[in-house]
N, C-alpha and C positions, 0 to 999 in steps of 0.2 A: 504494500500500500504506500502512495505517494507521500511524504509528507511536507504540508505546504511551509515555503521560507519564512525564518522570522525576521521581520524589519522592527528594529529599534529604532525607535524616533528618541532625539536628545532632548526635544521641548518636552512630551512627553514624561519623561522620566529627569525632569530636573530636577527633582528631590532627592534622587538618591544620588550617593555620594559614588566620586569617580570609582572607588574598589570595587565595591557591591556591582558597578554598572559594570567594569569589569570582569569580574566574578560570570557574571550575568554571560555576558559576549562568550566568555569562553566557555561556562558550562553548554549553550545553544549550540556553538560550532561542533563540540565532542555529538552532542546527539542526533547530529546531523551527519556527523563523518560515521556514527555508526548504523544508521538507517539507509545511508546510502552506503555499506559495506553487504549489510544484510541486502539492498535491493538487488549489488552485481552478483551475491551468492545465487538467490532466485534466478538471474536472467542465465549464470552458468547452467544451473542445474536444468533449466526450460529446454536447454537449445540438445540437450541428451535427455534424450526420445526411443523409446523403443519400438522396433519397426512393425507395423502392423498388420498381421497375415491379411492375405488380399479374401477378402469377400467373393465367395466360388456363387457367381449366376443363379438364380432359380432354373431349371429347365421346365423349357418353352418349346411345346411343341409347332412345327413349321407348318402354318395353316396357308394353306392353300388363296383362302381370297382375303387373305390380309397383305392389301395392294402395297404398303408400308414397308411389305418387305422386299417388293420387288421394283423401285426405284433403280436399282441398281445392279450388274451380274454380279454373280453366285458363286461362292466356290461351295462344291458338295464334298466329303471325305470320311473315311473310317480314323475311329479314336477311341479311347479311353479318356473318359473326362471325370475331372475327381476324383473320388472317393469310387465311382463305379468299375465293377470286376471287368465287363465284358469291352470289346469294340461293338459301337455301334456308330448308326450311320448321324452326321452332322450335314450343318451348313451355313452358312456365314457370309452378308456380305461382303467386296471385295477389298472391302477398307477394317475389316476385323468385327465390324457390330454385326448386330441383331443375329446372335447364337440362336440355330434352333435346334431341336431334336428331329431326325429326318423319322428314322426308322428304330426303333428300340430293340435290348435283348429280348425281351419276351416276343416280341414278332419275329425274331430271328432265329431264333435258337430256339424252337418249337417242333413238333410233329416229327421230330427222327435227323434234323438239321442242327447242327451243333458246330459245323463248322464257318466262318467267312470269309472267301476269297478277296484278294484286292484285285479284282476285276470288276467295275461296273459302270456303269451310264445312263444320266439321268434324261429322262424324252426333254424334245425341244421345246413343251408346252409345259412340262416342271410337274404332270401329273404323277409320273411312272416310274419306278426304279427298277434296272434289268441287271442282275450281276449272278455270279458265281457260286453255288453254296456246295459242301460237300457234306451230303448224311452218313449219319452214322455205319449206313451199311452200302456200298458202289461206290461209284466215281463221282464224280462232279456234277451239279446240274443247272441248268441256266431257270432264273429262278427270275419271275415279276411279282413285284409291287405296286397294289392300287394306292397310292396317297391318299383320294378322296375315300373310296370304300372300305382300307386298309385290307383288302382280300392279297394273297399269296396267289400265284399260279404257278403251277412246275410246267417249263414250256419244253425241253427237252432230258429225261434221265441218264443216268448213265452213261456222262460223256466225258472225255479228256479236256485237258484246261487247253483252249483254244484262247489268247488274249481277247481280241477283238468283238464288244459289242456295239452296234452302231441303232440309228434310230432314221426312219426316215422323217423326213422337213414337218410332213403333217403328223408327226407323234403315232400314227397307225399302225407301224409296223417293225418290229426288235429284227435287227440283222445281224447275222452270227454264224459264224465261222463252228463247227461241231464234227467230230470225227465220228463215224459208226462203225460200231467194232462187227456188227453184222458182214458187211462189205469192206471191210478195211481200208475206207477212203473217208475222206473230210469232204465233207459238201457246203454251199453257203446256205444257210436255212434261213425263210423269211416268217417270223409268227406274227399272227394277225391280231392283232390286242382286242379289238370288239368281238370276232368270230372265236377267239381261243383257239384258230386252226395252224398248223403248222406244214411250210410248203418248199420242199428240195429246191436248190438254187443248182448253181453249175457246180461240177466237181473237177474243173482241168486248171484252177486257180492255183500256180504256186508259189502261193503265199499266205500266210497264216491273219495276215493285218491290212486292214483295207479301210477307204474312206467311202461316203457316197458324195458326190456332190453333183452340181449341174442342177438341181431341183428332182434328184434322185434317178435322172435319165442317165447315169455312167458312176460307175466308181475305180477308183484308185487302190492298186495293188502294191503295198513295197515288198521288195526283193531286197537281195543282201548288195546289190549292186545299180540299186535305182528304184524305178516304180512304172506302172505299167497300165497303161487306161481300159479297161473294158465296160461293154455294156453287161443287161442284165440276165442276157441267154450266154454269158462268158465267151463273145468276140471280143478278140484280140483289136483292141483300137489304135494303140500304138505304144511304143515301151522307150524309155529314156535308161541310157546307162551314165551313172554318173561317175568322177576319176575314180573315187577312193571307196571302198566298200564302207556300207554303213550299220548303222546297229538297228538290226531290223524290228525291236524292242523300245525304241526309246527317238518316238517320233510324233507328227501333230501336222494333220491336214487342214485347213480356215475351212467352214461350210461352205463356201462359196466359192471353192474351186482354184484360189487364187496363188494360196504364199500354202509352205511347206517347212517346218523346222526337222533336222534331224543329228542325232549323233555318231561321230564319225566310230566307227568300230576300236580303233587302235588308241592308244596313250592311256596314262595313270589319270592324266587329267584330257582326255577327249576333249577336244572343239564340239560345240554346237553349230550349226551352218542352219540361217534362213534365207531359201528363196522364191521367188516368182514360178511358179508351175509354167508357164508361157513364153521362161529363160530361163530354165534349169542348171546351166552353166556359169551363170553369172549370179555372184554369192553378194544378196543384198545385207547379212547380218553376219558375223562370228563371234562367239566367244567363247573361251576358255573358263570353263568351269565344271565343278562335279554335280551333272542332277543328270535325274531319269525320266522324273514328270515333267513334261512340257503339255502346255495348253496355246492355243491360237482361238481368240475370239471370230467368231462368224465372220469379220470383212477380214480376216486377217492383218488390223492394225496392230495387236498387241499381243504381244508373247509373255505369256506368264510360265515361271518354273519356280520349285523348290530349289531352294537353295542352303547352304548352313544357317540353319538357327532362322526359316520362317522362308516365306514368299516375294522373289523378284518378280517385275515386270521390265519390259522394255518393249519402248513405244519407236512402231519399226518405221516411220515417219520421220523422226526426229535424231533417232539411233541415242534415245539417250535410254539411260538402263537407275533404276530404283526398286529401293527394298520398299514394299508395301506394308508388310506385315512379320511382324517376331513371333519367334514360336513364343505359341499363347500358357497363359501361366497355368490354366487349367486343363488341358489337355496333354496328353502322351506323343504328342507329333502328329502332323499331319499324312496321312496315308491313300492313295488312290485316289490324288484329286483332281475334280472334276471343274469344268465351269459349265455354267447355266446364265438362264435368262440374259442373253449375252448378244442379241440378235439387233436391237434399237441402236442408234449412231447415236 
């Protein structure tokens, strides 16, 4: 507590005698030197602070017509958040707000399903979630999620982990790559989300990863040595070989047919190379760095990747490159991430 100056007035106190007045002055100054010794004690001790564990979120499940949330693209991802045992599915948007809960343990880890692949893909329209689960008894299975109904549907059983889920433009139809051990061939299978039917693609596709673009009238095959355009009865429309083989793992097509990120196969620290699908040869971006996740939003202006300790972007316009987001306090890392709602300029 402050305490206020004392002012001696001499008129005042002209009766007493100069001692006493004195007396006076110096007893005032001692209590003043020791209230303000006691006040810097206080402002030491104030300034040591003990740190304050950070307050863990409520979980907020990600509601569909809360337009609130989707101002902006989305990154979707597998985690552990908290205090919670399992991974389950998240999403965030691309500036770190508005955590929600995509899909939970108990929807996941139900009915004979205990495992979750980091394979998955959210539709264009944010309803659907298409990924990988393995039960407790076969192989792998390509597994959907309704958002709005919260219904599961098993779309293919018993299958080898093929990367590649993809979604057509109007969210209707999961595209995917699935080996059948009947036949001992990989075929591309298209399942029909309203009908729940599922319908053989081509099987002379060699390659395991593929994009659609065009408005789904061709898609894009990479090879360890390039990529290679086909339609959707698998003619051969044309094939690029590019110098250096690449990491047929660890790549990112824009919706819209335009730009292509990929990593070069060789080095402790690989290049990443972005370019023009329409100049294949000529390298609009590089850079040297370790990540595996790369994203390209819809026009292909901007390249998002993991990187140490959270999420780069680099705006390929500008060729300038930023850390958007740090791994978050409450989560185990970010794993299999996705972008969404990413399609608006």
């Amino acid at each position: 507590m402050m305490t206020k100056p004392l002012t001696v007035t001499l008129q005042r106190y002209s009766t007493i005698s100069r001692y006493k007045l004195l007396l006076l002055v110096l007893f005032s100054i001692a209590l003043l030197s020791c209230d303000s010794e006691s006040q810097n004690q206080e402002i030491v001790k104030s300034v040591v602070i003990e740190p304050e564990e950070p307050t863990v979120p409520d979980v907020i499940l990600e509601a569909l017509n809360d337009a609130s949330s989707y101002d902006m693209p989305r990154f979707q991802f597998q985690s552990r958040f908290g205090s919670r045992e399992k991974y389950e599915i998240w999403s965030m948007k691309i500036d770190g707000s508005d955590i929600r809960l995509v899909l939970s343990a108990e929807e996941l880890y139900r009915d004979g399903f205990s495992h979750l692949s980091q394979h998955m893909s959210r539709s264009p329209d944010g309803r659907y979630v298409a990924l990988v689960q393995k039960p407790d008894e076969g192989n792998n299975a390509r597994v959907l999620y309704d958002l709005k109904t919260r219904e599961r549907t098993v779309m293919v059983k018993n299958s080898a982990v093929v990367p590649s889920i993809r979604w057509t433009e109007d969210s209707k139809q999961v595209l995917f790559y699935s080996w059948s051990y009947k036949e001992s061939n990989a075929y591309l299978y298209q399942f029909d989300v309203k009908e729940k039917k599922l319908r053989k693609g081509p099987n002379n596709i060699d390659s395991s990863e593929f994009y659609p673009i065009k408005n789904d009238s061709e898609f894009i095959a990479i090879t360890k040595q390039g990529f290679v355009r086909y339609d959707w009865v698998g003619k051969k429309l044309n094939e690029v070989k590019l110098a250096e083989r690449i990491h047929t793992r660890s790549h990112a097509v824009s919706r819209n047919g335009k730009t292509m990120v990929y990593k070069l196969y060789k080095g402790a620290y690989p290049a990443f190379i972005v370019i023009h699908l329409n100049k294949p040869h000529e390298v609009l971006f590089s850079l040297k760095e370790r990540s595996d996740n790369f994203m390209l939003d819809y026009w292909g202006n901007n390249l998002y990747y993991l990187g140490f300790g959270g999420i780069n972007t680099v705006n390929l316009k500008t060729k300038t490159k930023s850390r958007i987001l740090n791994s978050y306090d409450f989560f185990s890392g970010f794993h299999n991430l996705n972008l969404y709602n990413d399609k608006e300029r």
